[in-house]
N, C-alpha and C positions, 0 to 999 in steps of 0.2 A: 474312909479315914477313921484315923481313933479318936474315942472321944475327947480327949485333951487337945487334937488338934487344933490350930486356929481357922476360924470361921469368916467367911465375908459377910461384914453388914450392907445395909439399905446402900452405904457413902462410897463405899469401896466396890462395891460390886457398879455402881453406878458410874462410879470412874474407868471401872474395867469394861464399860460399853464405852463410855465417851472419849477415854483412850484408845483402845481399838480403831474407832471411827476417824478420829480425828488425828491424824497421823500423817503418812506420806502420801496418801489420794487427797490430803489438802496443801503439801508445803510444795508437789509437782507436779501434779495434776495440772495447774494454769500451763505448764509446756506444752501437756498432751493438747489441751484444748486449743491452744493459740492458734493453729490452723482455721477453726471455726469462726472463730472472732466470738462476737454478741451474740450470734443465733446459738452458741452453748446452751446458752440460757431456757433454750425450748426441755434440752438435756438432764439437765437442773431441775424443772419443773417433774417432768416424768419420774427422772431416779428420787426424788424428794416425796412425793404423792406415793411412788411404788414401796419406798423404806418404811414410811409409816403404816400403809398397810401389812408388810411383813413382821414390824415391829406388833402390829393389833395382835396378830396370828401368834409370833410367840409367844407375845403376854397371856393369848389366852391357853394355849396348851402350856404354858407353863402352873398356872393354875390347876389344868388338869392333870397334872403328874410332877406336883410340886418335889423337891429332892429328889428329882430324876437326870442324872449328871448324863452330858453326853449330848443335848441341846438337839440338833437337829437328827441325832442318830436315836436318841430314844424317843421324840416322837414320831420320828418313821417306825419303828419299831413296833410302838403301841399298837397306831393305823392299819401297818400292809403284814406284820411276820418279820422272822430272823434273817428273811432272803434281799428284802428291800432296805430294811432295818441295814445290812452289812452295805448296799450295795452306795446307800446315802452316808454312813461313816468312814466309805473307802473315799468316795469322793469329798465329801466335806474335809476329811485329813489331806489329801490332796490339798484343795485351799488353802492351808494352813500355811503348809509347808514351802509354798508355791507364793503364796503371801510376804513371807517374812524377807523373803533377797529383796524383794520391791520394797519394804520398808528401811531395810540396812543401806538400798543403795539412795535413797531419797536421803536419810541421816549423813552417807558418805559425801552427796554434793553439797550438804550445805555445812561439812566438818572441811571440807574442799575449797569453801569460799574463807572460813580461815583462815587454812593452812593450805596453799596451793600445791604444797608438795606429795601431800596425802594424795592426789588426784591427775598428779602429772601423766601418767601413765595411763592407760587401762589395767593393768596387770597391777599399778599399785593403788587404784580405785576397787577393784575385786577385792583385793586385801586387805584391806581396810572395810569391807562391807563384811566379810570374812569374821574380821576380830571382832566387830562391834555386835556380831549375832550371836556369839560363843560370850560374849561378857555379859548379854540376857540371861544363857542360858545358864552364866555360873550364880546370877540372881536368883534364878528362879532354883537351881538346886539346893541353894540355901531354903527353900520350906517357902508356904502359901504365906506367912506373915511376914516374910523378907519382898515377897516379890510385888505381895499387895501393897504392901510401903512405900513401894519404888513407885508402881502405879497413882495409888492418890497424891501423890508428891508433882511427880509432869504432869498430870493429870491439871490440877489447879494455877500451874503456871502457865500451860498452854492454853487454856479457858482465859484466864485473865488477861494474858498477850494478845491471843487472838482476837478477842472483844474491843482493845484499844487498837490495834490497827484495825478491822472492820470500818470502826467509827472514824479515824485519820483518813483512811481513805476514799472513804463515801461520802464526808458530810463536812470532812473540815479544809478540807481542799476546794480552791476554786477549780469551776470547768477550765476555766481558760490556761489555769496553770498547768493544766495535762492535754491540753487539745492536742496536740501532736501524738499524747500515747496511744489518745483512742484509738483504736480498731473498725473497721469495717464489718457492718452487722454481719455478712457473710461470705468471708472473703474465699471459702473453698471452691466457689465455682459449683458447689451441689445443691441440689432444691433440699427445701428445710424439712421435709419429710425424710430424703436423706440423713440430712445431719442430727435430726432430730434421733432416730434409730441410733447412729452411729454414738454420740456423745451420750447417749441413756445408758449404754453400757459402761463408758469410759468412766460418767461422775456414780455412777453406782459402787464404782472400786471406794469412793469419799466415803460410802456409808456402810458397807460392810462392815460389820462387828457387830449390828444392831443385836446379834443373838447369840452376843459373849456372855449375858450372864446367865444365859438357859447350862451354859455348858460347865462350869463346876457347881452345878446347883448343890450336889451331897454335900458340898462345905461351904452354903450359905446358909446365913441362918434364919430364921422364919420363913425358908423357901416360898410358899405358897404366897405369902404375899410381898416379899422384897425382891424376886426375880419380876416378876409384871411390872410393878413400881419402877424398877431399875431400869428397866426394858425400853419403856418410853421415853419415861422421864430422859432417859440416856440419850435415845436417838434425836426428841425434839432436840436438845440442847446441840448436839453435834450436828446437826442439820440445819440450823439458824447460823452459829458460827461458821459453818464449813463453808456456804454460801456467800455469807457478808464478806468473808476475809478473801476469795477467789476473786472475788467482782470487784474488788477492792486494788487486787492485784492488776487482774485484765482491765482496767481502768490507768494504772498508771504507767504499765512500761508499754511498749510498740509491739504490735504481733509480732513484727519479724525478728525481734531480739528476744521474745518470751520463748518464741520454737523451740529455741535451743539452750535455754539455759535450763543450768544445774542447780539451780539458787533462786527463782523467779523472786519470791520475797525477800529476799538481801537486794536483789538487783530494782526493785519496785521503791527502796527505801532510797537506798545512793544518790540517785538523781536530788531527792529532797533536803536532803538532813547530812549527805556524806558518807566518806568511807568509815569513820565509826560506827554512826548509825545502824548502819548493812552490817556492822559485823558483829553488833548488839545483837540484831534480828536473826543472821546468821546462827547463833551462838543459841538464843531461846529457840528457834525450828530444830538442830540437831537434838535440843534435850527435849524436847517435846515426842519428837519421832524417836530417843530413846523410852521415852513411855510408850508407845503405840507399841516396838520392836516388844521390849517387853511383855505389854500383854497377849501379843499373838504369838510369844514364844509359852507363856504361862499354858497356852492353848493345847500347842504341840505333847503336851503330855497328858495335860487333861482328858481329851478326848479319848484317845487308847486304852487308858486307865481303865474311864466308862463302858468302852467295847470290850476290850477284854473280859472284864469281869463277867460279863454276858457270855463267855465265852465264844465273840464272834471272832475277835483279834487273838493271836498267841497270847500265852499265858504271859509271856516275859513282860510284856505290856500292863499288866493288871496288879504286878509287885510294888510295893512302895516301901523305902526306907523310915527308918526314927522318923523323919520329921517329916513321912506324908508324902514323899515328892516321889513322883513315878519317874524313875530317873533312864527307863528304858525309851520310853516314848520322846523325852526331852533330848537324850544322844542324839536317837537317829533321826529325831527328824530336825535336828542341826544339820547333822553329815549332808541330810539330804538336800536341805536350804544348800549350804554351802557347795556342793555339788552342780547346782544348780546355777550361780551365782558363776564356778568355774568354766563351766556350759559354753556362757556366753561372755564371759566377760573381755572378748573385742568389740564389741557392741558399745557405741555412746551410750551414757549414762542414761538419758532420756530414755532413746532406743530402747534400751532393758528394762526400766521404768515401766514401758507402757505394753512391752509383751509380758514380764511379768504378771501385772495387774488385769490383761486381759484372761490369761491362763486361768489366774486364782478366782475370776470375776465367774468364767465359766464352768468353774468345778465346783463352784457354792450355790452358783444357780438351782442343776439340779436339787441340792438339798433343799433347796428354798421350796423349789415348785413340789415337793413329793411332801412338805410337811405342810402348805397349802393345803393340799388334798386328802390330808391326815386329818386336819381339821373339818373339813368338808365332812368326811365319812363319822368322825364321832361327835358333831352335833347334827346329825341329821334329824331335821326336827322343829328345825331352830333358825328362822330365816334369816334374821340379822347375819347370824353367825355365818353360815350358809353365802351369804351374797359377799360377808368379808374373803370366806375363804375363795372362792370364784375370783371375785376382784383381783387378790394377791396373785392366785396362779397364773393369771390370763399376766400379772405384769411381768411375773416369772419368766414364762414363758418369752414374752417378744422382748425381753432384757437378753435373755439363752441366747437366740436369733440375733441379735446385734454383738455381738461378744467376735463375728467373724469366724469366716471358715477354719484359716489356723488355730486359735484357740481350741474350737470344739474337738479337731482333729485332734488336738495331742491331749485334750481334756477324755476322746473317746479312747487312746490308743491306752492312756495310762489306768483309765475304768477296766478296760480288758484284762490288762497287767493281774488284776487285782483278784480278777473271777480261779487262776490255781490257787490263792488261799484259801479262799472260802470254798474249794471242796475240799483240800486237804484237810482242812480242821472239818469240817462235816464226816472224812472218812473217819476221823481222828474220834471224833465223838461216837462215831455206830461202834468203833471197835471196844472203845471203853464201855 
């Protein structure tokens, strides 16, 4: 970026984790989980203890190749070569991309508990997921100070929201007045070892993002030490709310009407306070999950940008207009969100919800576990460090594993995809 560009501070960069995070893996996630009942909570425990250890891991290789843009692609990169480096920003873009229809269709269910007509259909719920990803994206082409705006903006309302119902529903509520919504500690019928694997991958979708701000590090400012800073400080915060306000949830409505809803928190409110109420809550979750939608579209061009320039990605990726914005990376990996979104969209809302999130859950993984190991090899030395990066992997790892055969299948088929680029541009290189 040029020097006049605008920069992410300590606040903004730290909203672009805690946006991320906190998005549609907390406003529908309570659906995916209603099957489990209360033993989520094993789920919870695991993806919570696993994100701050990933969180340690970035903070520290962010330190070590401070304004190094590109997050988990540049420190694969540093660790393994140009060969792993590509093979962890093929996939990490994957996630991205693979991410943002699960955030647009989470915003579209609860723009749906509004306005029912938006949603009457499947064809006009895709549509509507459709436009809501392309009006990110015309944010985010307006320049890094238009889209970071938009960010600490939901950012601070959804923080604030979500902290007042957290506390509504955990503390100021009598038992008795929900005893009928409680749930059955484990109503799946699987042993909690089961469910335990199963749901670590599901609430692990709640805390992705933790290693948003490694990713436009070149336009933060005092990189070395406000990506660490942001890193943590980002993920505690979204990790405290994301929990309080779930359990908050799965506490007041009935599993079997949580399965299926589009709206769990509008529909967790009605019961108490009324049809305004819900569509107060309704109304702060769609603009909340337009910040999340937002920052993981910010993403979508970020990352290319950084690859490119490395020359791993095509060059058209590595271009950026007057005001900064790589508007090649932002296009296509819209088209491809929305392509995606088109896929499926006869699928229930939920339905798409949770294959989405498991896809993108399983294509970040990898990057997670190879910049584990990135750390591992460059403190070698250094046992603190050393047993952090161990720790991380090893959760990397049986996080991968839980994510389901489907997932990984189309997480491997589309890694494959990816291997005729990278020799093309390798021939592309020997010849020049």
């Amino acid at each position: 970026m040029s020097g006049t560009a605008a920069r992410l501070g300590l606040w903004t960069a730290t909203a672009l984790v805690v946006g991320n995070m906190i998005g549609s893996g907390l406003f529908l996630l309570p659906s995916s989980l209603a099957p489990y009942g209360a033993a989520s909570a094993l789920g919870w425990a695991i993806s919570g203890l696993g994100s701050l250890l990933l969180a340690a891991v970035f903070a520290r290789l962010g330190q070590l190749r401070p304004g190094a843009s590109g997050g988990p692609y540049a420190f694969a990169q540093a660790g393994f070569g140009d060969a792993v480096g590509f093979v962890v920003a093929w996939c990490y873009w994957i996630s991205i991309w693979s991410a943002v229809p699960a955030i647009a269709i989470a915003l579209t269910g609860y723009a749906g508990n509004l306005l029912p007509a938006l949603t009457a259909t499947p064809a006009r719920a895709a549509a509507c997921a459709i436009v809501t990803l392309w009006i990110c994206t015309l944010f985010n082409l307006g320049g890094l100070r238009t889209a970071g705006g938009v960010q600490l903006l939901t950012t601070l309302v959804k923080v604030a929201a979500l902290v007042v119902f957290a506390l509504a529903g955990l503390f100021w509520f009598e038992p008795a007045a929900v005893a009928t919504a409680a749930p059955a500690f484990n109503p799946s019928g699987h042993s909690l070892a089961e469910v335990a694997f199963a749901t670590s991958a599901l609430t692990l979708w709640a805390f992705l993002g933790l290693e948003s701000a490694t990713v436009p590090a070149g336009s933060v400012h005092d990189a070395e030490r406000t990506v660490p800073r942001a890193t943590l400080l980002g993920t505690a915060i979204a990790i405290v709310v994301t929990i309080a306000a779930c359990s908050a949830v799965m506490r007041l409505v009935p599993a079997a009407e949580l399965a299926h809803s589009s709206a769990p928190f509008a529909d967790a409110v009605r019961p108490l306070f009324g049809d305004a109420a819900a569509r107060v809550v309704a109304l702060v979750a769609a603009i909340t999950c337009l910040g999340a939608l937002n920052g993981w579209v910010l993403m979508l061009g970020q990352l290319p940008l950084a690859v490119a320039r490395d020359g791993l990605f095509p060059a058209a990726f590595g271009r950026v207009d007057a005001n900064g914005t790589p508007r090649t990376g932002l296009l296509l990996g819209a088209v491809l969100s929305s392509v995606l979104v088109l896929a499926n969209y006869h699928a229930s809302l939920v339905s798409l919800f949770t294959w989405s999130i498991l896809l993108s859950t399983a294509a970040s993984l990898l990057p997670f576990l190879v910049c584990a190991l990135a750390l591992l090899r460059l403190e070698r030395g250094r046992p603190l460090l050393s047993l952090l990066a161990v720790l991380a992997a090893l959760y990397a790892a049986y996080a991968l594993a839980g994510t389901g055969t489907q997932a990984l299948l189309w997480g491997a088929g589309l890694l494959l995809a990816g291997l005729p680029c990278y020799l093309w541009l390798r021939w592309r290189q020997q010849q020049r």
